[in-house]
C-alpha positions in Angstrom: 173.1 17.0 314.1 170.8 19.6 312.4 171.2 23.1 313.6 169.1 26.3 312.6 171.2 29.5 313.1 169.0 32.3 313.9 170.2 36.3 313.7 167.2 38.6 314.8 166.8 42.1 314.7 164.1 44.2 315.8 162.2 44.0 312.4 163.8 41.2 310.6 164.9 37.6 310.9 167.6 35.7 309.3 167.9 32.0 309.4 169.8 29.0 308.1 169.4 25.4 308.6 172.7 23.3 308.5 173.8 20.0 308.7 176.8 19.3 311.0 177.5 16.1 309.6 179.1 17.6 306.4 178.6 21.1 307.7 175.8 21.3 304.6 173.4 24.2 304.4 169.9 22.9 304.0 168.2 26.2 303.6 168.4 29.5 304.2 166.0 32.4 304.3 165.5 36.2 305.2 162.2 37.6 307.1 161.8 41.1 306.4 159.6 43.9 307.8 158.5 42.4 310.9 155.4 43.8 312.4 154.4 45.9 308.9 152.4 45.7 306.5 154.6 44.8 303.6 156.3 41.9 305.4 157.8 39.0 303.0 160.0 36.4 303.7 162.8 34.6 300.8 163.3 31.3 301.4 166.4 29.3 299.5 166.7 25.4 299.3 166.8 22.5 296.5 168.4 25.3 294.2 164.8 27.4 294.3 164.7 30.5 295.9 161.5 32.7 296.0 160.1 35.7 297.8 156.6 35.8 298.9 154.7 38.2 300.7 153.8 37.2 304.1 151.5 38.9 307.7 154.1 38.9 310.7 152.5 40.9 313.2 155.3 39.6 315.4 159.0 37.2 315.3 156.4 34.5 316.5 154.8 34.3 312.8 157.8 34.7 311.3 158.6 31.6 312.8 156.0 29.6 312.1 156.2 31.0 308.1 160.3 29.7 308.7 159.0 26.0 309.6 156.2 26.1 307.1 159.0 26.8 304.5 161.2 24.1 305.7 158.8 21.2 305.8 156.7 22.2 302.6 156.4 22.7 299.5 159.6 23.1 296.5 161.9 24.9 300.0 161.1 21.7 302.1 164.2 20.4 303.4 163.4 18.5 306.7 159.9 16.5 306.9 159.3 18.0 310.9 160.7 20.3 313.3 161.6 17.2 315.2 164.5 16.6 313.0 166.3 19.9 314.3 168.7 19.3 317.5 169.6 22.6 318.2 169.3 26.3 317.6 171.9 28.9 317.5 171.3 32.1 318.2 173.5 35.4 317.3 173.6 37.8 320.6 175.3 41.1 320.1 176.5 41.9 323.2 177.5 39.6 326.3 179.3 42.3 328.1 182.2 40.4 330.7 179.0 38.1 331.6 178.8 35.4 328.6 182.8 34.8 327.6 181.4 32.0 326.2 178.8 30.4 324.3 176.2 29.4 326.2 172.6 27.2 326.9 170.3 29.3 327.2 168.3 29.6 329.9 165.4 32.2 331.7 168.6 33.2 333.7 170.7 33.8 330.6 167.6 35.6 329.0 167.3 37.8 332.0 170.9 39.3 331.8 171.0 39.5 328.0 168.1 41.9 328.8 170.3 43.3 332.0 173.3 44.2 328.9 170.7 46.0 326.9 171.9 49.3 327.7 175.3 48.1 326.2 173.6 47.4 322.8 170.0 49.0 322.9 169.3 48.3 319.3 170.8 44.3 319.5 170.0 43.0 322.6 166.4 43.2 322.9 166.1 42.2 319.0 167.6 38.9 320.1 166.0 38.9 323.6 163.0 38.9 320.8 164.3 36.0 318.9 164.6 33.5 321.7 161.7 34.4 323.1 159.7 33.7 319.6 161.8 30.8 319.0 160.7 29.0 322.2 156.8 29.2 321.4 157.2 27.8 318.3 160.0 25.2 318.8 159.2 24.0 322.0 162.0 22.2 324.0 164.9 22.1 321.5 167.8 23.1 323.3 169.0 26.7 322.4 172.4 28.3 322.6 173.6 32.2 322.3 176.8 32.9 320.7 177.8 36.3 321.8 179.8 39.1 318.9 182.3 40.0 322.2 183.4 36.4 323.3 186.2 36.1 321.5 187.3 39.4 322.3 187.1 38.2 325.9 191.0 36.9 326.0 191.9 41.1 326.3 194.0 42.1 328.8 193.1 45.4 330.6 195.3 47.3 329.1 193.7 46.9 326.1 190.5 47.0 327.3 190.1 49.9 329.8 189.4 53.3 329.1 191.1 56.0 331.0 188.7 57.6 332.3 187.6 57.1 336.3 187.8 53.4 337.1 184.2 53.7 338.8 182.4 53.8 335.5 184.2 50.6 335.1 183.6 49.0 337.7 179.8 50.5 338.4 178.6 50.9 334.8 181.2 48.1 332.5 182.4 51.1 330.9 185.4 49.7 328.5 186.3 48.0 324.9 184.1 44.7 324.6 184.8 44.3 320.6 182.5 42.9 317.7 182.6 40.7 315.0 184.0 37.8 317.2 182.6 35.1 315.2 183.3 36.4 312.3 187.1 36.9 313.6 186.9 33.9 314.8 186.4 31.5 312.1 188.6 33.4 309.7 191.4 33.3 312.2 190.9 29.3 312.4 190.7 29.1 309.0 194.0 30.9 308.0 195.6 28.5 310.8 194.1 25.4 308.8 195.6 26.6 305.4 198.7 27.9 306.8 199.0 24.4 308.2 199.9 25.4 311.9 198.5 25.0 315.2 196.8 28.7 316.0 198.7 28.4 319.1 201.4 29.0 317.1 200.5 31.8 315.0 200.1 36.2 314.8 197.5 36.8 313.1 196.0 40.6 312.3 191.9 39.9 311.1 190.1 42.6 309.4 186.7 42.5 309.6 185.9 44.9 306.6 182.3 45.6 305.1 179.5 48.4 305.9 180.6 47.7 309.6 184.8 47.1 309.8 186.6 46.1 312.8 190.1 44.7 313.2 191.9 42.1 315.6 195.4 41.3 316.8 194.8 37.3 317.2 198.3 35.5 319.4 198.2 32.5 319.9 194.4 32.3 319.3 193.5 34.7 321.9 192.1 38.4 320.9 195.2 40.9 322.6 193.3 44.1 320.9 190.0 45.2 318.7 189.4 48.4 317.0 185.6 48.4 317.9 184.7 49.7 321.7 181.9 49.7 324.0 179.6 49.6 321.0 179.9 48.9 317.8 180.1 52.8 316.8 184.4 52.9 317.4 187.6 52.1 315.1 187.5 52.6 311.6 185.0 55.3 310.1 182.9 52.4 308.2 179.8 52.8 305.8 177.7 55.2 307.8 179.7 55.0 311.5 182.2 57.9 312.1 185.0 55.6 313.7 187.2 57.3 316.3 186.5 60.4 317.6 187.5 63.3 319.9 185.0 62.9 322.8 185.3 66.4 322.6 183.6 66.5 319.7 180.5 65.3 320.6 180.0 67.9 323.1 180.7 70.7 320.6 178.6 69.2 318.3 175.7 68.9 320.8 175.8 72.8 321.9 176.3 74.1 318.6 173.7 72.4 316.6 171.5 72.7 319.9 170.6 68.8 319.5 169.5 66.0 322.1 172.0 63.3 322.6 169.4 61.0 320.4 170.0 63.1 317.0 173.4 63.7 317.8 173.3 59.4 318.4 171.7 59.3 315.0 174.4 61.8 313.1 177.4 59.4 314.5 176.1 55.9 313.5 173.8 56.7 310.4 174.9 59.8 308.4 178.6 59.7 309.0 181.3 57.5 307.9 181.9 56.9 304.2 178.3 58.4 303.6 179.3 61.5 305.7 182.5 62.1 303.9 181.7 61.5 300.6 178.0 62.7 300.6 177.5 60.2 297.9 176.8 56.5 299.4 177.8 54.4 302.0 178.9 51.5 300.1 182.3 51.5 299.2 181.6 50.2 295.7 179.9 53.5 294.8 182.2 55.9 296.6 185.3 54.4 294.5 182.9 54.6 291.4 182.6 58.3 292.1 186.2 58.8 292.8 187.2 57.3 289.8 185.1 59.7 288.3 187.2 62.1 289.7 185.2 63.3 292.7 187.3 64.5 295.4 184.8 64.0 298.6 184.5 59.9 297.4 188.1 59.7 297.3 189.4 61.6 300.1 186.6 58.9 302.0 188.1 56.0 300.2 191.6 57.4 301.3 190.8 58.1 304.6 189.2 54.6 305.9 192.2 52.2 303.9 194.6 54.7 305.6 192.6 54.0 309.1 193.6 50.1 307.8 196.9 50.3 307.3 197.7 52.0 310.3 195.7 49.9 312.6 197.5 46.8 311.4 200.7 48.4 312.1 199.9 49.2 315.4 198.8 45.3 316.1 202.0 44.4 314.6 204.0 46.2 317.0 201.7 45.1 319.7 202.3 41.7 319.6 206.0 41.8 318.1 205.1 41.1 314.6 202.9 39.4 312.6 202.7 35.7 310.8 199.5 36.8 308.5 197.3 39.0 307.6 193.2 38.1 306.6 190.8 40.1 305.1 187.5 39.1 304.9 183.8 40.6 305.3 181.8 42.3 302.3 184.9 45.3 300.9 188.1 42.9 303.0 186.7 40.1 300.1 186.1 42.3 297.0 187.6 45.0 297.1 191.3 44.7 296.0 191.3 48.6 295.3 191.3 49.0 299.3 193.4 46.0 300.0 196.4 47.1 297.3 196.4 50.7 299.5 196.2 48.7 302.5 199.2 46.9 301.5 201.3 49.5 299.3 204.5 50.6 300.7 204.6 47.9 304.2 207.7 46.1 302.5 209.5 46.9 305.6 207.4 44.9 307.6 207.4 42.0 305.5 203.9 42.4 303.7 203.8 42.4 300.2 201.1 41.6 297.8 201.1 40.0 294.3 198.8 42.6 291.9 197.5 40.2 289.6 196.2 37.2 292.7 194.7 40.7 294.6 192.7 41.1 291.7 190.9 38.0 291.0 191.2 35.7 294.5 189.4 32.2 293.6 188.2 30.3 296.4 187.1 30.9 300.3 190.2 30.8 300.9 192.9 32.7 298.5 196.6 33.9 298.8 197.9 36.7 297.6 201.7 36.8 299.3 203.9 38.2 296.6 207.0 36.3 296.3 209.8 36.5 299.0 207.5 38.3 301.6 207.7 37.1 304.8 204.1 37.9 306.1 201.3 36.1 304.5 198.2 37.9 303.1 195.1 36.1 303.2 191.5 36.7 301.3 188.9 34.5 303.4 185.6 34.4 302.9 183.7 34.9 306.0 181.0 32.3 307.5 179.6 33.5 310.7 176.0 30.9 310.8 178.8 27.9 310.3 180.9 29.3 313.1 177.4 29.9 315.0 176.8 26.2 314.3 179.9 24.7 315.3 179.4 26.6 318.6 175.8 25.4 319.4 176.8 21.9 318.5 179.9 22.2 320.9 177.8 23.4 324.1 174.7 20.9 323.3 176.8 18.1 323.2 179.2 18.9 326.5 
């Protein structure tokens, strides 16, 4: 089975086409600037990769430029559409509708667009996708894969918010999580190397890049996620203030005399590491800059692995310990400054790091357990389009 793993957003398009039998990757590609001027797309098979400009007035073109990639020229991979069984397509939000991955359908369509005031910048990007998809591929059978399914094993106490349980009830006000395929396949993964049944295991999964969350994982099933409602909760990450004091945003909105649309913009685009540090919002340059000795960049470097550290002590202790630990995601895979702090001083609990593995981890899958520590600590390299994959080949072929 050949299955193209789609991730739209409003102006952009991300794609690759893999191979289930092997789990190969036959291409992949990025469409960029949708419905601009300067649109392009970089297409990647056979070992050439290339970037050429490219007129998508809409996703629809940018489809057709995808298939005209794939079956010509040095990026050809596949001789027809035809020869794709399935398409996989990365939804955002499925609120406590889609638990699942799913066929989809006009019906599913219809209440993807129904979540959208759950994720207003996701939802209709995807609704976008499909919709584009399905004029240019036809009948091949499509499947979302939802960022909040696997979070969907929460109990309510994890999940509700204390506030009135109307807005619950009336308006699904309560933690949905993100990154769930993402949590997901690492979680699997770390049960493959560990060599033990995931029924079997704690795991804590931290999600870390320009977006961070973190899961407690027992026994397979998500018990708690730092992300909330949105995406915009939990950890401060690269431009996304985290946690706050609700009261906060009321302050903020009276005293700055803003509308709740700037005050939206502040919290998810000029806050965070960028906020803190006033220098970037990738990690790499704020600990550049701290190293350099300025104080903002490392009081933001200190502040976010300290957010870390104590969120994975508070899943330990929810779930009664802990068998592993993962990291994963653009700074959870690189970064071994933010891991080492992460780690530093949690002898107690049984997690303990060897220095010179945490500096160089070979493979997608590396350990870096220092001897006689009881918990294991994991680097994984992240594949969200495989886990997409395996997914849409799973619902097409029940």
């Amino acid at each position: 089975m050949k299955v193209l793993v789609i991730n739209c957003g409003s102006s952009s398009l991300k794609y690759q086409l893999i191979d289930m039998d092997g789990e190969k990757v036959l291409c992949k590609g990025l469409c960029e600037r949708i419905g601009m001027e300067s649109s392009m797309i970089t297409h990647e098979a056979n070992g050439h990769k290339a970037t050429t400009p490219a007129i998508f007035p809409t996703h629809t073109e940018a489809f057709a430029e995808v298939v005209k990639k794939m079956t010509t020229g040095e990026g050809k991979c596949i001789n027809d559409v035809s020869e794709i069984d399935a398409i996989g397509h990365r939804v955002v939000h499925g609120g406590e509708k889609f638990k699942e991955s799913c066929l989809i359908t006009d019906e599913v369509i219809e209440t993807i667009r129904e979540l959208s005031p759950l994720a207003p910048l996701h939802n209709p990007a995807g609704i976008l996708g499909i919709e584009a998809a399905r004029k240019v591929f036809g009948n091949i059978p499509m499947v979302a894969v939802f960022d909040t399914a696997f979070h969907s094993t929460m109990p309510p106490k994890a999940y509700m918010y204390a506030i009135p349980y109307e807005y619950y009830e009336k308006y699904g006000v309560r933690r949905y999580g993100f990154h769930g395929t993402s949590h997901k396949y690492v979680a699997h993964k770390a049960a493959e190397y560990l060599e033990e049944p995931i029924e079997r295991l704690k795991l804590i999964t931290c999600h870390l890049g320009n977006g961070s969350s973190i899961a407690a994982v027992d026994q397979g099933k998500v018990v708690d996620t730092s992300m909330g409602m949105t995406p915009l909760a939990g950890l401060m990450m690269g431009t996304r203030c985290g946690d706050l004091d609700p009261s906060v945003v009321n302050y903020l909105k009276y005293t700055l005399n803003i509308t709740g649309h700037e005050l939206d913009e502040i919290l998810n685009k000029k806050s965070g590491l960028l906020g803190i540090s006033g220098v970037s919002s990738d990690k790499r340059d704020v600990e550049e800059a701290a190293a350099a000795g300025n104080k903002r960049a490392q009081l933001a470097s200190d502040m976010l692995n300290y957010q870390i550290k104590k969120t994975v002590g508070a899943y330990i202790a929810a779930m009664g310990g802990v068998d592993a630990i993962v990291f994963t995601g653009g700074i959870g895979e690189h970064d071994a400054i933010a891991r080492a702090k992460v780690c530093h001083h949690m002898d107690w609990l049984g997690i303990r790091i060897d220095t010179e593995k945490n500096k160089h981890p070979v493979g997608d899958v590396c350990e870096i357990t220092a001897w006689g520590a009881k918990v294991r600590t994991l680097v994984i390299a992240t594949d969200e389009e495989l886990m997409i994959a395996r997914d849409t080949k799973e619902v097409v072929e029940k």
